[in-house]
Legacy VTK file of the C-alpha trace (Angstrom):
# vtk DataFile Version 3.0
C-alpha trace
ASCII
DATASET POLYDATA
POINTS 357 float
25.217 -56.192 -4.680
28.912 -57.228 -3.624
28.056 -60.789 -2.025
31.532 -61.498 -0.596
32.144 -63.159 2.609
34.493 -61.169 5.366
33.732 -64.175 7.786
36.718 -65.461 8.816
37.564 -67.383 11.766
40.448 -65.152 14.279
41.055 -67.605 16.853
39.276 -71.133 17.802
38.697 -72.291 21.078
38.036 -76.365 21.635
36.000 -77.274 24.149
35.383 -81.171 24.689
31.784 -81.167 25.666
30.635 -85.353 25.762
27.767 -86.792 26.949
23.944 -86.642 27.238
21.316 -85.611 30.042
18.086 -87.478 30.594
15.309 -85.264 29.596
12.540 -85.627 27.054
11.156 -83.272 24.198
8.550 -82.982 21.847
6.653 -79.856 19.753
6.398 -77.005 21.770
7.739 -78.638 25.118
9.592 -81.907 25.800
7.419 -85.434 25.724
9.057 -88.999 26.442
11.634 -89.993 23.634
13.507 -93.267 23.336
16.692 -93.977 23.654
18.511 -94.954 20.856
21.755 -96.751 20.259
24.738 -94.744 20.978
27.022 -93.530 17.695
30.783 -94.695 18.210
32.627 -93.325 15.769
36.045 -95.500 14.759
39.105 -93.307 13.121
39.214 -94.553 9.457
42.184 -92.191 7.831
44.272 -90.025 9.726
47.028 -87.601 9.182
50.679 -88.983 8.981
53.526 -86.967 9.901
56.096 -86.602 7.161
53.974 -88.105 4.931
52.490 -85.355 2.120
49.704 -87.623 0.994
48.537 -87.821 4.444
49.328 -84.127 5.309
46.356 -81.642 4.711
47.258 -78.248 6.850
43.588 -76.897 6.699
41.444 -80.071 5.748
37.859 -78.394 5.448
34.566 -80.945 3.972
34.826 -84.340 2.373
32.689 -86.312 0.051
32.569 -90.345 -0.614
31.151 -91.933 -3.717
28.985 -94.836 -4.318
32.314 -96.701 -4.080
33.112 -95.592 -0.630
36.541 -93.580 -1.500
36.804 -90.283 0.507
37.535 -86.737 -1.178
39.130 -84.590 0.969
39.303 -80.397 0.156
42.254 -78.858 1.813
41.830 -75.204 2.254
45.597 -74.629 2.468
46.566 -74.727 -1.606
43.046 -76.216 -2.516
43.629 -79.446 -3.328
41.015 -82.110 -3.744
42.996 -85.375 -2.100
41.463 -88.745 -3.351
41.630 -92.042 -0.617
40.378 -95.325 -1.242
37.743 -97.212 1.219
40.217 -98.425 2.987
42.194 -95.180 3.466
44.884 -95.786 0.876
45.843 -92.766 -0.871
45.268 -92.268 -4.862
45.340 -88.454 -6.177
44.842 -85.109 -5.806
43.385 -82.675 -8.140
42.310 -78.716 -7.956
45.242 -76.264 -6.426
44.889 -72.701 -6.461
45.227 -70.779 -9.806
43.221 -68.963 -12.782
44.102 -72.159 -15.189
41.576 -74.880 -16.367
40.324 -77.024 -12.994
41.692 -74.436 -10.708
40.064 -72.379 -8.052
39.878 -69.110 -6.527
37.874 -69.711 -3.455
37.219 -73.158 -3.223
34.332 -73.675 -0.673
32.462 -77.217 -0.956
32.648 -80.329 -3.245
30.277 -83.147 -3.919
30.144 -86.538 -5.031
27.450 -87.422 -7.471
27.551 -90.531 -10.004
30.661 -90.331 -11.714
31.504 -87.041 -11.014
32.567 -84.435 -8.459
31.073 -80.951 -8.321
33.596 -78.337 -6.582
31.930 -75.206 -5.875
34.518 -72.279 -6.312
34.095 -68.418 -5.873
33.676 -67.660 -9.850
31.989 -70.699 -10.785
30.957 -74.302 -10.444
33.546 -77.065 -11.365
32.978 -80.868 -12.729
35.380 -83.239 -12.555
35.722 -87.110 -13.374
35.784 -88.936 -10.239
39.778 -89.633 -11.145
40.211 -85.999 -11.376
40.300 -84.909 -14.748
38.482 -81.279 -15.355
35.554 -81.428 -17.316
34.004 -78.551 -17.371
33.519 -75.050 -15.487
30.178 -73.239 -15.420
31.100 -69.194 -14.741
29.542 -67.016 -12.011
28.675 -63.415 -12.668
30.228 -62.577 -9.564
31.980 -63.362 -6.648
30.636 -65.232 -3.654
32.079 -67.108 -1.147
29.762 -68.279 1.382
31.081 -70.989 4.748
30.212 -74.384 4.292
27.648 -74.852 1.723
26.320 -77.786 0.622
25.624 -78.574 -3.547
22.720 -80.091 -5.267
23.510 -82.334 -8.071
22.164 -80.636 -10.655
24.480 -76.966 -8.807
22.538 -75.124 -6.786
23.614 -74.827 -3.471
22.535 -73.400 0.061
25.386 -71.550 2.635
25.680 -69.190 4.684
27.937 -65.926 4.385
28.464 -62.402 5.696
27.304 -59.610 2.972
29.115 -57.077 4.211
27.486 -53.854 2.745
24.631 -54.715 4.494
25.906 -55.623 8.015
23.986 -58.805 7.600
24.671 -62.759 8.142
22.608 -64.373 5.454
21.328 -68.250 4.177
21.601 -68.069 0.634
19.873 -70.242 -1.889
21.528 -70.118 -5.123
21.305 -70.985 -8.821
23.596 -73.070 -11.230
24.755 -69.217 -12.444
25.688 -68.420 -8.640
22.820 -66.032 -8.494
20.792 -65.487 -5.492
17.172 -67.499 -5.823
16.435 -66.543 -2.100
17.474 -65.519 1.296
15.692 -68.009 3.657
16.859 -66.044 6.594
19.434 -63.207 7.547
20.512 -60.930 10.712
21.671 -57.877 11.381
25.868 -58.707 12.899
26.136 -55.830 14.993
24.137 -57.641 16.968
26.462 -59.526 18.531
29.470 -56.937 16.759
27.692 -53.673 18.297
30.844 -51.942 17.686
30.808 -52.064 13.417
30.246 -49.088 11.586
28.621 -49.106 8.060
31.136 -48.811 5.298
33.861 -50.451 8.118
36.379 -53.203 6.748
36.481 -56.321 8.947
37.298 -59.730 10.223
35.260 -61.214 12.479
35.815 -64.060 15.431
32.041 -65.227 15.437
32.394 -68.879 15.906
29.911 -68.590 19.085
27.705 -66.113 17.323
24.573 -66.858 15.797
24.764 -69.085 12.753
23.061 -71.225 10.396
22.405 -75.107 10.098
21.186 -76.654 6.685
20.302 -79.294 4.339
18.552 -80.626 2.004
16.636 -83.677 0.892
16.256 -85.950 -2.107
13.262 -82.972 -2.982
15.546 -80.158 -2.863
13.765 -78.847 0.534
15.908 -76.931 2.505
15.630 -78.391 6.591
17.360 -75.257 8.115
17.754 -73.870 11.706
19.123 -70.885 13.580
21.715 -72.111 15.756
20.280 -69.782 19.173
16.916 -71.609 19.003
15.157 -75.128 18.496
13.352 -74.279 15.668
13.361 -76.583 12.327
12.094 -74.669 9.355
11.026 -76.817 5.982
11.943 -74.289 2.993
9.501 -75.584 0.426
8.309 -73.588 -2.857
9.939 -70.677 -1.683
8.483 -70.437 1.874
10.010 -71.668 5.050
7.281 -72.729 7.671
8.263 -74.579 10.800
8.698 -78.054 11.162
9.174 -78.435 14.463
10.119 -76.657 17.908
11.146 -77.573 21.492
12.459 -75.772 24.644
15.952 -76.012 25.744
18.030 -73.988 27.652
21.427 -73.023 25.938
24.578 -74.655 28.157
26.742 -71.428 30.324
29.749 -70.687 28.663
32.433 -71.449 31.082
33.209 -68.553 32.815
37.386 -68.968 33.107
37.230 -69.401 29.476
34.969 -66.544 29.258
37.358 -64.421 30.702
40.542 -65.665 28.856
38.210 -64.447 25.849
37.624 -60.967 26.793
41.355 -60.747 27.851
42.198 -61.303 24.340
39.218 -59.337 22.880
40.840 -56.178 24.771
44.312 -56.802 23.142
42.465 -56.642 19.865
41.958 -53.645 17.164
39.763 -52.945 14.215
39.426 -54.510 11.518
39.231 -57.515 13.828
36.164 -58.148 15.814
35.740 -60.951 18.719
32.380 -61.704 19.888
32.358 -62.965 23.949
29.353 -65.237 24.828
27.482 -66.249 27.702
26.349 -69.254 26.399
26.935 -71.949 23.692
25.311 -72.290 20.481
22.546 -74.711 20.646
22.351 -76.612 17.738
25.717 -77.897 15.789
25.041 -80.193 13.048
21.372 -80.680 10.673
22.075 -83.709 8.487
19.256 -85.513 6.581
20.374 -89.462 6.666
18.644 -92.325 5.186
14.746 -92.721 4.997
14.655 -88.826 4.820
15.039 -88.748 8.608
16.405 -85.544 10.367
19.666 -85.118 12.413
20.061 -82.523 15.172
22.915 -82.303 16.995
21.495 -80.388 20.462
23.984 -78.976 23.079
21.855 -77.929 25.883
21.794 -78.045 29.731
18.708 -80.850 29.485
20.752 -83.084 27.144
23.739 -83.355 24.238
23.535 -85.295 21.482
21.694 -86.262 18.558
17.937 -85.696 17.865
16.503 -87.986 14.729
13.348 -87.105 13.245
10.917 -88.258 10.968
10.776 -86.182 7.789
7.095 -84.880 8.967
9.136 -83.866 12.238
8.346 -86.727 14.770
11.007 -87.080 17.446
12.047 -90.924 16.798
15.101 -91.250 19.325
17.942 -89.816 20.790
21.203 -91.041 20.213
24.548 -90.165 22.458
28.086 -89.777 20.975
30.349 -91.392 21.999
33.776 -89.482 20.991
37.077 -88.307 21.926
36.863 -85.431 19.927
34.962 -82.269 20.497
31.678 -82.383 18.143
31.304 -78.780 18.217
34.329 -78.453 16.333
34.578 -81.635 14.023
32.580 -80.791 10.362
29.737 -83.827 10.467
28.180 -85.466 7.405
26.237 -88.479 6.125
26.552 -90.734 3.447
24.908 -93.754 2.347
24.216 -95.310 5.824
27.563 -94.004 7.399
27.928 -90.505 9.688
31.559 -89.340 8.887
33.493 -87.107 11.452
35.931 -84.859 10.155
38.115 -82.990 13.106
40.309 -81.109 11.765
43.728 -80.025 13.661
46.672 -77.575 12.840
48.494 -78.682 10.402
46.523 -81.895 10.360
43.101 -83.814 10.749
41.303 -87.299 11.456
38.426 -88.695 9.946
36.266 -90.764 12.053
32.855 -92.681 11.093
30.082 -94.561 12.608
27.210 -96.612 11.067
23.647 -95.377 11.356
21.260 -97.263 13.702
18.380 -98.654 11.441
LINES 1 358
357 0 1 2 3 4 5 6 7 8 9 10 11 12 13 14 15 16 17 18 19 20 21 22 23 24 25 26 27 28 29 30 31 32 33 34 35 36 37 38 39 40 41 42 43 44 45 46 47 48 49 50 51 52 53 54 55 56 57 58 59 60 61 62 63 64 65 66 67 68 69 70 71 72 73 74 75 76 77 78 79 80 81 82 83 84 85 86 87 88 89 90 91 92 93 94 95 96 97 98 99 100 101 102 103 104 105 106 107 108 109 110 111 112 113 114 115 116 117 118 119 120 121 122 123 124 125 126 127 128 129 130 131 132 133 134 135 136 137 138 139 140 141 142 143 144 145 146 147 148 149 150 151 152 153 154 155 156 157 158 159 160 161 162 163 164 165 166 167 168 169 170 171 172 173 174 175 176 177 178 179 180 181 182 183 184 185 186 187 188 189 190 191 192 193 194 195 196 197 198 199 200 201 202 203 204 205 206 207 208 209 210 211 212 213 214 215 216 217 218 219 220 221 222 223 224 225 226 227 228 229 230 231 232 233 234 235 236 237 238 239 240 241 242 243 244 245 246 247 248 249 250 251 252 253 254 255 256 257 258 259 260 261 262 263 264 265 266 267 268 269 270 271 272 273 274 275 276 277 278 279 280 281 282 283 284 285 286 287 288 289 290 291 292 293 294 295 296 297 298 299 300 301 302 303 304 305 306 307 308 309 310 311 312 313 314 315 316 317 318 319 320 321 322 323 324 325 326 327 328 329 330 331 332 333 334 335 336 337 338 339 340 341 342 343 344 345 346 347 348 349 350 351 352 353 354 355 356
């Protein structure tokens, strides 16, 4: 079964959506939660015009070792780009090729001991933390899922479209690249009503249903549907839920629903826009420190983050404070930090904040 992605991304639209609303939840329906401290997130390494080292045209995940330096993975040539904790550039490694520490489809990279894992289309790539290829471990065939996120010992967990199916899928996968399990999938013509079976296409789904995932020190899988409040805990090859709450999803803005079925009509097969009424609910699942849980909720009760205990108990809820939109910025945690990566055409920034205790 061909397991290659045709996601790709048409046309983005940012919307700066900041701020919280008072409101309370729990399991089932919303109890009283406490308010934590507010996450402020300070720019630590920013693009620099007419500067290469400081120019990535499609910067797409990071990664930060134990020493705090910052791994970057442009999309744009696929170049790994090495920066010191204090933003100072050192290297890049990778680029696009067939040759030894090359890539195809670069998707995700990870920092683990003294080595980074880059997980490419054919196969899963180690490298010394100063870039120098190691070794490559082969798929037997081609997948490229969005975003997924790498165990140390390879597997990995993404998302992807497998298009002779019609079907958006969460994928748990092997060292080999082979699919363990599908924790979840849906049927796109859904919201893409007008896709025929056996149809080539592109599709401009960023408001569509998707998937939210991590995992913890265990190897469970915390994963979400973005439509819903619903936590699942994938555990010995079952997903049961860890928690659930009612929200109601935040209206799309109707001008800007408008502009978007003005361009949908200009638009012709293979490409495919999707229109919605309302915004995704839930953005970014992170697990942090002490195994606790990270939801970022857009909703019309409240927006921000959501921390929960590892058995699912609401502990606070904790604002952000940005000037950049945190629907579109790619969010991850290390150590005790929450990095921010926004990326821009043609450049990005990198923001953190530090974790309440």
């Amino acid at each position: 079964m061909p397991l290659h992605n045709k996601w790709f991304l048409i046309f983005g639209l940012t919307i700066l959506l900041m701020g919280g609303w008072e409101c309370s939840e729990g399991m089932g329906k919303r109890s009283a939660v406490e308010m934590g401290e507010p996450l402020i997130p300070e720019i630590i390494l920013q693009s620099r015009e007419g500067v290469p080292e400081y120019t990535l045209n499609a910067a797409r995940r990071i990664t930060v070792d134990d020493t705090g330096a910052v791994y970057i993975f442009d999309y744009d040539g696929y170049k790994i780009h090495k920066y010191d904790a204090q933003g100072k550039y050192l290297h890049a490694f990778g680029g696009k090729g067939e040759g030894p520490g090359e890539f195809a489809h670069l998707t995700s990279i990870r920092a683990e001991n003294d080595r980074i894992l880059a997980l490419d289309s054919v196969g899963l790539l180690f490298f010394s933390l100063e870039g120098r290829f190691l070794k490559k471990v082969e798929f037997s065939e081609e997948v490229t899922p969005d975003h997924p996120v790498i165990y140390a010992d390879g597997r990995s967990v993404g998302r992807l479209i497998v298009a002779d199916e019609l079907k958006m899928a969460l994928s748990f996968r092997g060292l080999m690249g082979e699919e363990r399990d599908r924790l979840a999938s849906y049927d796109i013509r859904e919201f893409f009503p007008e896709i025929k079976p056996g149809d080539d296409f592109f599709l401009s789904n960023e408001h569509a249903r998707s998937y939210r995932y991590d995992f913890d020190a265990e190897g469970d899988i915390f994963w979400a549907a973005t439509d819903e409040f619903t936590i699942y805990r994938y555990h010995d090859g079952i997903s049961r839920p860890l928690l659930t709450a009612e929200y109601s999803p935040l209206s799309f803005p109707e001008d800007l629903r408008r502009s978007m079925q003005e361009m949908k009509s200009r638009i012709e097969p293979p490409l495919f826009a999707y229109v919605p009424d309302h915004y995704q609910m839930i953005h970014h699942l992170i697990i942090g420190p002490g195994k606790d849980l990270w939801v970022y909720l857009v909703s019309r009760e409240r927006t921000g983050f959501l921390r929960f205990s590892e058995q699912g108990k609401l502990k606070a809820f904790h604002p952000v404070e940005a000037e950049f939109d945190m629907m579109q910025a790619v969010v991850q945690i290390f150590a005790d930090r929450m990095y921010f990566l926004v990326p821009q055409r043609g450049a990005f920034k990198l923001f953190a904040a530090d974790l309440p205790d």
